[in-house]
C-alpha positions in Angstrom: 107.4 135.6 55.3 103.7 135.5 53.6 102.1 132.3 54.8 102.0 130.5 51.4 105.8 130.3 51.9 105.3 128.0 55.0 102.7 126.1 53.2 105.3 125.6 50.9 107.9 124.6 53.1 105.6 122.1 54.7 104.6 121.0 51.3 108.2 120.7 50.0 109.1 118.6 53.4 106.1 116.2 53.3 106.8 115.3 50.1 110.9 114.7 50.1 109.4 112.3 53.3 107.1 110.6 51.3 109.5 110.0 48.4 112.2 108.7 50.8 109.5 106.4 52.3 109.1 105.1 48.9 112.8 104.9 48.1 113.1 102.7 51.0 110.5 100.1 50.4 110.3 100.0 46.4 113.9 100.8 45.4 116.0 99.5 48.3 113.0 96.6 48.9 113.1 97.1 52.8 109.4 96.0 53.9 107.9 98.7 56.3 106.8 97.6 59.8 103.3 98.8 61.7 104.5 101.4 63.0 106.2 102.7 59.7 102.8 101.9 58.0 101.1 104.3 60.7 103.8 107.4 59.6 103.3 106.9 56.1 99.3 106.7 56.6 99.8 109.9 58.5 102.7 111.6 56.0 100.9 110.6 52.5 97.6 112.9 53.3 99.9 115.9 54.2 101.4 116.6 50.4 97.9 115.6 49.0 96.3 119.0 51.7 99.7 120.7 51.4 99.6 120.8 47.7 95.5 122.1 48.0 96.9 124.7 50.8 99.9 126.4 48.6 97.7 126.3 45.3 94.7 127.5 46.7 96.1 129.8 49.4 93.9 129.0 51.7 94.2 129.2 55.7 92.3 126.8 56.7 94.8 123.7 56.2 96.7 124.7 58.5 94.6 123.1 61.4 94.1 119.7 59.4 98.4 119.8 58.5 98.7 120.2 62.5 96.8 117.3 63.3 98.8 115.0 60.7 101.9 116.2 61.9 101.3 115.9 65.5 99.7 113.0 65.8 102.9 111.6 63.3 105.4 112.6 65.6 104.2 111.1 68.4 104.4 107.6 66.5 107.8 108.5 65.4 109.0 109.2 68.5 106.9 105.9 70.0 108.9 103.9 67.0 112.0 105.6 67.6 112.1 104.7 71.6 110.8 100.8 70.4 114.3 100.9 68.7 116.9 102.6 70.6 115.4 101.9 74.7 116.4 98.4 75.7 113.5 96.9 76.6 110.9 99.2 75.3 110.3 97.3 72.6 108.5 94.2 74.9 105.5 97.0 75.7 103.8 96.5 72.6 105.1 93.9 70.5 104.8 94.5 66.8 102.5 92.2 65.5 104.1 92.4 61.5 106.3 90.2 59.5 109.2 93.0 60.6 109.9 94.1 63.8 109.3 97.4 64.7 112.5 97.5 66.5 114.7 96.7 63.3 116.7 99.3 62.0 117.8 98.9 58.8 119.5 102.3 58.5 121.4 104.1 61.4 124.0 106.6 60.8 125.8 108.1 63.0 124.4 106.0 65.6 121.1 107.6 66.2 119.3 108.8 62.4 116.9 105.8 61.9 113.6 105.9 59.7 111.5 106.9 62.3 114.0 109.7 63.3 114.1 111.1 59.6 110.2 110.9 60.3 109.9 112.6 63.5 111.7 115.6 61.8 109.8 115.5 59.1 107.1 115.8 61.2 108.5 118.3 63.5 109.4 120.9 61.1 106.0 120.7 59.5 104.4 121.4 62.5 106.4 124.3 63.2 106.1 125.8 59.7 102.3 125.5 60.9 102.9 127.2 63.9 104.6 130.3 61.8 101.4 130.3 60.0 99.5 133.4 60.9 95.5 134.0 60.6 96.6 138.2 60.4 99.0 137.6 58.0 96.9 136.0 55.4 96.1 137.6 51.8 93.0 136.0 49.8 
């Protein structure tokens, strides 16, 4: 697979994540916490250098996407143990109008927000990692 097809994929992910961010808070009107606010601050940039990286097939985004998506996960997984350890949540307490330890969806017991973000952010960072410097065509 040429590496503007993982560009893509990242692209196509970032943005279904940043649309279902804004689903949530402007359509089903539930107010984002700090932590949410730190994932969307980290989500928002990827489709803006996604789009540049599958329109301008250029390499070099992949490093920058990386970054995003890394340092994203690790919030969403920090958010996602403030909801679902006992306890955890008393560490750091969330200093917003919401809790960081709400949950105002869960299905299944265990898809939250911050889970749908740490996927997001997961796949993205493999469809990076598939990226290859050989395999790239100017």
């Amino acid at each position: 697979m040429k590496n503007t097809k993982y560009f893509y994929i990242s692209w196509v992910i970032a943005l279904v994540a940043t649309l279902g961010s804004l689903y949530f808070s402007q359509i089903r009107h539930f107010i984002p916490c700090e932590m949410c606010w730190y994932q969307r601050i980290l989500m928002y940039p990827i489709v803006i250098i996604g789009g540049f990286a599958v329109f301008n097939h250029t390499y070099h985004y992949k490093y920058l996407i990386m970054t995003f998506s890394i340092i994203g996960f690790c919030f969403s997984c920090y958010h996602y143990m403030e909801q679902k350890i006992p306890g955890f949540a008393e560490i750091k307490p969330c200093v917003g109008g919401v809790p960081c330890s709400a949950q105002y969806i869960n299905y299944l017991g265990f898809i939250t927000i911050p889970f749908l973000a740490g996927t997001a952010f997961l796949l993205i960072t493999i469809a990076m990692l598939c990226v290859k410097k050989e395999n790239y065509t100017n």
